[in-house]
C-alpha positions as CSV (number, residue, x, y, z in Angstrom):
1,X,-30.9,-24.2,7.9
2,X,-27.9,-25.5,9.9
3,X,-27.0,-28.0,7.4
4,X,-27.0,-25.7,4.9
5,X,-24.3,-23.4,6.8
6,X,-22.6,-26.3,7.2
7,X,-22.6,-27.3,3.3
8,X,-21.7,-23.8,2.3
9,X,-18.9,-23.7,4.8
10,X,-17.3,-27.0,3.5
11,X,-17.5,-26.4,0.2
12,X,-15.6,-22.5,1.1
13,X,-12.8,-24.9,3.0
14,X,-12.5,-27.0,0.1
15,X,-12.5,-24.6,-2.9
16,X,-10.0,-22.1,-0.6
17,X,-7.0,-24.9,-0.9
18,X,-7.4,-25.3,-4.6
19,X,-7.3,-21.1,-5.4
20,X,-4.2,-20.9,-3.2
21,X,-2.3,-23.6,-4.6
22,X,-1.4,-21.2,-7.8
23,X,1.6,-21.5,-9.2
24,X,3.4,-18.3,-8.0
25,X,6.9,-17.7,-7.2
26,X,7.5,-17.8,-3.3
27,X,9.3,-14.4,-3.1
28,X,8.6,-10.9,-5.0
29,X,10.9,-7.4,-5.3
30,X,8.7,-4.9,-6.6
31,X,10.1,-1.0,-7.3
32,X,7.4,1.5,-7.7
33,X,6.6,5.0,-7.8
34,X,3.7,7.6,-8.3
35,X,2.0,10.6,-7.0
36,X,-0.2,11.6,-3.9
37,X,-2.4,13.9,-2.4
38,X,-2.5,15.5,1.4
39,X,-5.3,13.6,3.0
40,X,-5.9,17.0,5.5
41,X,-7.3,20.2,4.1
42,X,-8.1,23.4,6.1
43,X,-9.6,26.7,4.8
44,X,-7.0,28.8,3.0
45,X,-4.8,25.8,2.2
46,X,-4.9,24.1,-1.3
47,X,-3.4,20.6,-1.7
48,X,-1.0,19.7,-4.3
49,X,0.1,16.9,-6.1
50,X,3.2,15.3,-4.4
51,X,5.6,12.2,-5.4
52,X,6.5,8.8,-3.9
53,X,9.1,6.4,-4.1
54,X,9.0,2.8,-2.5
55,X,10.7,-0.7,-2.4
56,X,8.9,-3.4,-1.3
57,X,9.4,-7.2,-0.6
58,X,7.0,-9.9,-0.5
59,X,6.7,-13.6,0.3
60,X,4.1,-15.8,-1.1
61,X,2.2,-18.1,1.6
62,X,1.7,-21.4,0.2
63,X,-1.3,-22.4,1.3
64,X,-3.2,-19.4,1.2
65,X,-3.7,-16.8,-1.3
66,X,-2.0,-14.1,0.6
67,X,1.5,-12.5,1.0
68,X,3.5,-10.9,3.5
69,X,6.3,-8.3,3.2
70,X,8.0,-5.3,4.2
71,X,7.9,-1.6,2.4
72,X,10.5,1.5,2.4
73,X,8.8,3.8,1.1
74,X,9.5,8.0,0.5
75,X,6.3,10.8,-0.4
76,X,5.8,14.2,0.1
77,X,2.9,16.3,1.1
78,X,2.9,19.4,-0.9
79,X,0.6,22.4,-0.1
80,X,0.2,26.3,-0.9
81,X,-1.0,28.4,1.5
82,X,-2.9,31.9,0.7
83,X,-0.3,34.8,0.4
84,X,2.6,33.0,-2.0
85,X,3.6,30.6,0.7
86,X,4.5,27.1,0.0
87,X,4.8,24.0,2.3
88,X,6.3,20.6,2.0
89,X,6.8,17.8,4.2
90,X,8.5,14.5,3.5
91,X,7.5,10.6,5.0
92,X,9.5,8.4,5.1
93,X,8.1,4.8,6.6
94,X,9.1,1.4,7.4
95,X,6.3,-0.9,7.6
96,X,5.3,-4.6,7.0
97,X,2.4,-5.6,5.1
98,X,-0.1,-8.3,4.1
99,X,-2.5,-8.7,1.0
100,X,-4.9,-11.0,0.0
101,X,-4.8,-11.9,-3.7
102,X,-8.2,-12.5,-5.4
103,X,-7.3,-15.3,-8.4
104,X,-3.7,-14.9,-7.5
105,X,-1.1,-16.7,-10.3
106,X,-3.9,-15.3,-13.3
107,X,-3.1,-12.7,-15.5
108,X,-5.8,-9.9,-13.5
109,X,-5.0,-10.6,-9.9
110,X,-7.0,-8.1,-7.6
111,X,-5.3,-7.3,-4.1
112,X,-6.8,-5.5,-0.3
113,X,-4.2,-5.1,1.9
114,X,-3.1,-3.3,5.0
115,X,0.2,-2.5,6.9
116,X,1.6,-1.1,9.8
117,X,5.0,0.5,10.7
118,X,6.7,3.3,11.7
119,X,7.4,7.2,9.9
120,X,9.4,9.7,10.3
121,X,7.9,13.1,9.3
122,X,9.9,15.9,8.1
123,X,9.4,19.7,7.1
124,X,10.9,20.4,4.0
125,X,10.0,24.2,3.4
126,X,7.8,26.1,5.5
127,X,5.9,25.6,8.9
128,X,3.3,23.8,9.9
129,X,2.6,20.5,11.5
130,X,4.8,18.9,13.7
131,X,7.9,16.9,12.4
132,X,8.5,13.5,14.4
133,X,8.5,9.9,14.6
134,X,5.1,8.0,14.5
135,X,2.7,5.0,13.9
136,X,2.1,4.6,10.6
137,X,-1.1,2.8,9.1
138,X,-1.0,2.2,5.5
139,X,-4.8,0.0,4.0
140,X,-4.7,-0.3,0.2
141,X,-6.3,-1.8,-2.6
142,X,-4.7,-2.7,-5.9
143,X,-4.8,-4.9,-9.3
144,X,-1.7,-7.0,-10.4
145,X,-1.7,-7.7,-14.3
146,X,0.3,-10.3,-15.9
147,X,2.2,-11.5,-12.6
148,X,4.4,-8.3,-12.7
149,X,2.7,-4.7,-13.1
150,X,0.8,-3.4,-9.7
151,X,-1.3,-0.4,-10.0
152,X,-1.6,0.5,-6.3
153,X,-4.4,3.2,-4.6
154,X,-3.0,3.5,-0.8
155,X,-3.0,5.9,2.2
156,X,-0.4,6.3,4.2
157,X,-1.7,7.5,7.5
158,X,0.2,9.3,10.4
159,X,0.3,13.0,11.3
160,X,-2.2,15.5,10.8
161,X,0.1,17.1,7.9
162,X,2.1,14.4,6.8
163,X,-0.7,11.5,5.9
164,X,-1.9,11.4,2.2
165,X,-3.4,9.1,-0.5
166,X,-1.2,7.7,-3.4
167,X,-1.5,6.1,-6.3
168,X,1.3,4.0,-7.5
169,X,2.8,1.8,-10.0
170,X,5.5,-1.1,-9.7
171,X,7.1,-3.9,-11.0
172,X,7.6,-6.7,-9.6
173,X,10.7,-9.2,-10.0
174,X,10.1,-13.0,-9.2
175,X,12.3,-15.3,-7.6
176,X,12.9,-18.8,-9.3
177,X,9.5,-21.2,-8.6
């Protein structure tokens, strides 16, 4: 049984190199945007569609099929409350991530991720939740098609009021290989 483990785990080492050596461009600029949803819901509150905005940057590791990069990103958290009252609060986060890229280089490149940084939340209209600065937790999953379009499902966690789930979709621009 051992020497089996010990076959499977070789050949893992050995095919790993080979999938990561893909012949990707060692930095990325992608510009995205798309709409989310208040993660939070309470009786008498009804969630609304909001919009985000984001920049992000990446850099290619070499040797493995991952990337690392950092994300300014913009969304709001829009709500209406019974009685005609509305609410919106902003995020806005600063946050570096890291994805691992199933067949990365191919023209269907799956992605998991997660990142970490910092938002500052902001009432817009209306009260309730606290406004601040705060850890920010972002996990995502994703599909990049033809080296440059990323369809993007992520949450961006932080305050009760402020975290949501969004969908997104960018394109990315590729330095010179």
């Amino acid at each position: 049984m051992k020497k089996l483990q010990l076959v499977l785990c070789m050949a893992l080492m050995a095919v790993m190199p080979c999938r990561a050596q893909q012949n990707v461009a060692p930095f990325e600029f992608e510009v995205k945007a798309g709409t989310n949803l208040p993660l939070d819901s309470e009786s008498g509150i009804s969630n609304k569609l909001g919009v985000n905005l984001g920049l992000e940057s990446r850099w290619n590791l070499k040797r493995l099929p991952m990337d690392v990069g950092a994300e300014l990103y913009i969304g709001s958290a829009l709500r209406h409350v019974e009685g005609d009252k509305s609410l919106s609060n902003r995020t806005i986060s600063l946050a570096v991530l890291s994805d691992y890229q199933i067949n990365r280089g191919s023209k269907v490149s799956p992605f998991i991720g997660l990142g970490l940084g910092v938002a500052n939340c902001q009432q817009i209209k209306g009260s309730l939740g606290d406004e601040g600065t705060t850890l920010c937790i972002i996990p995502r999953v994703g599909v990049e098609f033809a080296r440059h379009l990323r369809l993007t499902l992520d949450a961006h966690i932080s305050k009760k009021y402020y975290s949501h789930v969004g969908l997104t979709i960018g394109y990315s621009f590729h330095s010179k290989k």
